[in-house]
C-alpha positions in Angstrom: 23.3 -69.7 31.4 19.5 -68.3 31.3 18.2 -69.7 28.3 14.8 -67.6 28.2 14.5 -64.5 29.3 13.1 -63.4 33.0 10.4 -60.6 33.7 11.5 -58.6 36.5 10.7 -55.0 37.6 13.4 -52.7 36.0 15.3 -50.2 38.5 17.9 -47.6 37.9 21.4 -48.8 37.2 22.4 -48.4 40.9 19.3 -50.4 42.1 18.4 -54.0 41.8 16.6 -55.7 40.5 16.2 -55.4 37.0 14.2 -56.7 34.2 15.4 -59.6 31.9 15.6 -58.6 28.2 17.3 -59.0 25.3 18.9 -55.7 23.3 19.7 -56.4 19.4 22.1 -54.7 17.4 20.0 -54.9 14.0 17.4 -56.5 12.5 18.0 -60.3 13.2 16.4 -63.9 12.0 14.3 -64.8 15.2 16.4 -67.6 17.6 19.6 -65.4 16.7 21.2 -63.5 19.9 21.8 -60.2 19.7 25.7 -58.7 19.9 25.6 -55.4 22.1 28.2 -53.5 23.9 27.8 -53.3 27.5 29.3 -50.0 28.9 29.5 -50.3 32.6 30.0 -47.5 35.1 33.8 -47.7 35.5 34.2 -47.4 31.5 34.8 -50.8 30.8 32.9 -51.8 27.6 32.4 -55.5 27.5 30.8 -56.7 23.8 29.6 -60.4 22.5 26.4 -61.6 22.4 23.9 -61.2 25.2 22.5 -64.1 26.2 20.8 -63.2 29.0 19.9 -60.8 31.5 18.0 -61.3 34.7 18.6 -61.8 38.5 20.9 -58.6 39.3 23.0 -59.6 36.1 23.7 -59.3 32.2 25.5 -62.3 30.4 27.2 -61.5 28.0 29.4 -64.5 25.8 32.6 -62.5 24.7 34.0 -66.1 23.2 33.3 -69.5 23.3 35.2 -70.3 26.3 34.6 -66.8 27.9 31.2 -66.0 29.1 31.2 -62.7 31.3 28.3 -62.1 33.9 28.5 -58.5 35.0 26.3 -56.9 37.8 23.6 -54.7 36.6 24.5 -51.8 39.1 27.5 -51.6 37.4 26.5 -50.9 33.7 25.8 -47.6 32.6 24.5 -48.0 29.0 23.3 -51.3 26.6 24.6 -50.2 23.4 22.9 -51.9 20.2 25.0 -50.2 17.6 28.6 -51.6 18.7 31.6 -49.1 17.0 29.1 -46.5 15.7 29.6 -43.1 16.1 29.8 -41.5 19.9 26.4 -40.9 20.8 25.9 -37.2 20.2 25.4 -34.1 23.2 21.5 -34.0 23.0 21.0 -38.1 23.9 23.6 -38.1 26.4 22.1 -34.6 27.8 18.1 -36.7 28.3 20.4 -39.6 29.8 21.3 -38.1 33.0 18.3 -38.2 34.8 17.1 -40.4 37.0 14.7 -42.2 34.4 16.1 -44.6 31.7 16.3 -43.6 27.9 15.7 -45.2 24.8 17.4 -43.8 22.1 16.2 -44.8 18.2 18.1 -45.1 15.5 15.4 -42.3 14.0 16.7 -40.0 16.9 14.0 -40.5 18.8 14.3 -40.3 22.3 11.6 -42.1 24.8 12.2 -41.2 28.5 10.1 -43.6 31.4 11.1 -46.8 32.0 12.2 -50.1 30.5 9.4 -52.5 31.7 10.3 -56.2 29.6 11.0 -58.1 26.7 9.0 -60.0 24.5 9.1 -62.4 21.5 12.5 -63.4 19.8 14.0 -67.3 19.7 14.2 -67.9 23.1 12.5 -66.4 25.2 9.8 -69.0 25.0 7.6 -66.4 22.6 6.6 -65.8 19.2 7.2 -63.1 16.6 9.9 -60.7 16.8 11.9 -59.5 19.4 10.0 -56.1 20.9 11.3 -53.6 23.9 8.5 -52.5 26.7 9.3 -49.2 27.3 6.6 -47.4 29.9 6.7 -43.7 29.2 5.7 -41.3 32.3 4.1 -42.4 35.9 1.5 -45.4 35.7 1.4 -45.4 31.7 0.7 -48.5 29.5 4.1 -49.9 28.2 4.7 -49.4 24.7 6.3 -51.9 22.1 9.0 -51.3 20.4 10.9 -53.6 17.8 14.4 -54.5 18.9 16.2 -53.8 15.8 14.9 -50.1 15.9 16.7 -49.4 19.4 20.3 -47.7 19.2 21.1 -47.8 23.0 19.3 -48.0 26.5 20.3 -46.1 29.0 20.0 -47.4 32.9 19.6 -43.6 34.4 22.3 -41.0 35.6 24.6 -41.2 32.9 27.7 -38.9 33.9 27.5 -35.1 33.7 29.0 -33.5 30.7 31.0 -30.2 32.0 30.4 -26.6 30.3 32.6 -26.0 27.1 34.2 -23.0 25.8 34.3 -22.2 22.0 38.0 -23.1 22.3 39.2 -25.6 24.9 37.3 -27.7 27.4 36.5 -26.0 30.4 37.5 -27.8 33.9 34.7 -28.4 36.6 36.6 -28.4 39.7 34.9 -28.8 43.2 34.5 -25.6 45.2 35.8 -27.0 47.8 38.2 -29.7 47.8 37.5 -32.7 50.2 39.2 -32.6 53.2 42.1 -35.5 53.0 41.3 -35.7 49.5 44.1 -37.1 47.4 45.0 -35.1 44.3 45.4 -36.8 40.9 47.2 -34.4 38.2 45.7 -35.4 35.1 49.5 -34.9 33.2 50.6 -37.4 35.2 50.7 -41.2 34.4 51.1 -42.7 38.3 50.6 -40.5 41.5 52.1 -42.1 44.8 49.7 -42.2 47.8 50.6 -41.8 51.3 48.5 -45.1 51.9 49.7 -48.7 51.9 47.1 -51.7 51.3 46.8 -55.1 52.3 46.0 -58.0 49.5 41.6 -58.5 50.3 41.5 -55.1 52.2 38.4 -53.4 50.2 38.9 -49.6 50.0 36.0 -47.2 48.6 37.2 -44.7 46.7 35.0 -41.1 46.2 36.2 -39.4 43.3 35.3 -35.7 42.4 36.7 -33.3 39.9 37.2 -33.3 36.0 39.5 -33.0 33.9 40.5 -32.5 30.0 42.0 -35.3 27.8 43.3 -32.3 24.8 42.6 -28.7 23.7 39.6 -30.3 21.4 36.7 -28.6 22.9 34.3 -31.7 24.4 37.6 -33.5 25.3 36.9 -33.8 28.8 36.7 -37.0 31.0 34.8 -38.0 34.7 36.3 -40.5 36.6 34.5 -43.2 34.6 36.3 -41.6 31.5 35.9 -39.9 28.3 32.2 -38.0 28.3 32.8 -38.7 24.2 32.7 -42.5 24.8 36.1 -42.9 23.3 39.2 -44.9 24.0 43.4 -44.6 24.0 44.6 -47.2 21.9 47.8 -47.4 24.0 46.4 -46.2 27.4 47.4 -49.0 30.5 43.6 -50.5 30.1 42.4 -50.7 26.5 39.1 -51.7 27.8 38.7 -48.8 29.9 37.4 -44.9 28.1 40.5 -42.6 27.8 41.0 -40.5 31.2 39.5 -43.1 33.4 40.4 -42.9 36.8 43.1 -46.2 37.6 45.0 -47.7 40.2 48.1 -50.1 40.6 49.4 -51.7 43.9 53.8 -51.4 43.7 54.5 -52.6 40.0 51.3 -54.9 39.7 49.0 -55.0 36.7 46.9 -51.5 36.5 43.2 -52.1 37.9 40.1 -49.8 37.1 38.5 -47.1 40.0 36.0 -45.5 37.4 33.2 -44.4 39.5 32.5 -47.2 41.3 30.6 -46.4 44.8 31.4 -50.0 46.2 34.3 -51.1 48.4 36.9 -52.8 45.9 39.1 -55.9 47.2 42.8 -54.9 46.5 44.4 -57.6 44.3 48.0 -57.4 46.2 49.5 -55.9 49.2 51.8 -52.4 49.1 51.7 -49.0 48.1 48.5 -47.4 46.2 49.3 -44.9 43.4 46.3 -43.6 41.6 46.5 -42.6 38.1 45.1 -41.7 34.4 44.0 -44.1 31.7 45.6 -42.5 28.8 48.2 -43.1 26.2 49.6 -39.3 26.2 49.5 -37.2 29.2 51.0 -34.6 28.3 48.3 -32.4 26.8 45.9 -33.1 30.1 44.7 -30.3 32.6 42.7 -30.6 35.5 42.7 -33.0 38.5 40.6 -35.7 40.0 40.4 -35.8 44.5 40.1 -38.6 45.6 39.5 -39.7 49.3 39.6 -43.2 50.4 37.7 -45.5 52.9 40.0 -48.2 54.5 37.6 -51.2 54.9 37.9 -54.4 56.6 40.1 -57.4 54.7 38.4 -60.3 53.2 38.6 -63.7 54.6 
């Protein structure tokens, strides 16, 4: 594992690479590491302490025997605040731009870019831990204690869809994809007319959005629940409520989210697409989905 942390030029969440820091949750005794929440683009929130982050990746030490390293195009959000509330409509509204957002506990928001990470037990520096956050085109970064910072987001965190005073409204595409798959959001497990080979990679391109309940806000994106929240009995716990999943036959249920990548298929036979939630019933809307047969890994 990285045991100080790197300097690198930070990009957006889809590009690479990134800087190395080191997020805290609160105010901490310098040498401790910080336990965050990292939210990655498919919904699955990952939290332990971040050790490190640098080189394309975050790691994060969920246990003592399980040390996660996830891509950094795949997270979303660095949450500092694990279980507080959902983040409310005006931060997530500044955090779909392109630029990256740090949100303060004060309610501050800073939009510009996260440059580095300095101070804090070890990274190799003295004093306390302090963000680098560059606000606007060729600006001097800015320091910001740690233990101030709620969350960072890495840029284009998902679109929120229009709400009515009394039920979520549904932003459908226009024009639906042609070959697009539909996925009825009151319905656990969709067949598809495709059948998939165990290594074949498939890239999935999902559009559409859909409501999780009558409560107005209740709405979801492929990567899941806008709100940030989760189905305690859903088919993947990990995953937001309303993600977008898939299962090959009667295998174990794997996330889609809104990953852009090809993903390997963990078994051969039929696809079925379907929602990551624990009642279906009171769901409207539907995602498309078109798929993009790749070659099979070796």
């Amino acid at each position: 594992m990285l045991v100080r942390i790197s300097m690198l030029a930070m990009g957006l969440a889809v590009a690479a690479p990134v800087i190395g820091m080191r997020p805290v949750v609160r105010a901490q005794e310098q040498g401790e590491q910080p336990t965050v929440s990292v939210i990655k683009r498919d919904g699955v929130r990952v939290t332990g302490r971040l050790e490190a982050l640098g080189d394309g990746l975050v790691w994060v030490r969920v246990s003592l025997a399980d040390q996660q390293k996830l891509p950094l195009s795949e997270v979303m959000v660095v949450d500092f605040v694990p279980g507080a509330s959902p983040a409310p409509e005006s931060e997530l509204a500044q955090a779909r731009g392109a630029d990256h957002l740090l949100a303060l506990k004060d309610g501050s928001l800073v939009r510009g870019r996260l440059t580095g990470m300095q101070g804090g037990g070890g990274s190799g520096q003295e004093g306390r831990r302090m963000a680098l956050f560059q606000e606007g085109a060729g600006g001097q970064p800015r320091q910001y204690e740690a233990d101030r910072i709620s969350r960072i987001y890495l840029g284009n965190y998902p679109a929120a869809t229009t709400q009515t005073a009394a039920v979520p409204k549904i932003d459908q595409p226009a024009d639906v994809p042609a070959g697009a798959i539909r996925i009825a959001a009151n319905q656990n497990w969709t067949p598809t007319p495709v059948t998939v080979r165990s290594g074949e990679r498939v890239t999935f391109s999902v559009t559409g959005t859909i409501a999780l309940s009558d409560t107005p806000g209740d709405t979801a994106g492929s990567a899941g629940s806008l709100q940030m929240r989760k189905a305690p009995n859903a088919p993947l716990l990990e995953n937001y409520a309303g993600c977008l999943i898939a299962r090959i036959g009667n295998s174990k249920p794997f996330a889609i989210g809104n990953i852009s990548t090809p993903i390997s298929m963990p078994a051969s036979g039929p696809l079925y697409l379907g929602i990551n939630d624990d009642n279906v019933a009171d769901n409207r809307g539907e995602f498309y989905v078109q798929l993009t047969r790749g070659r099979q890994n070796r």
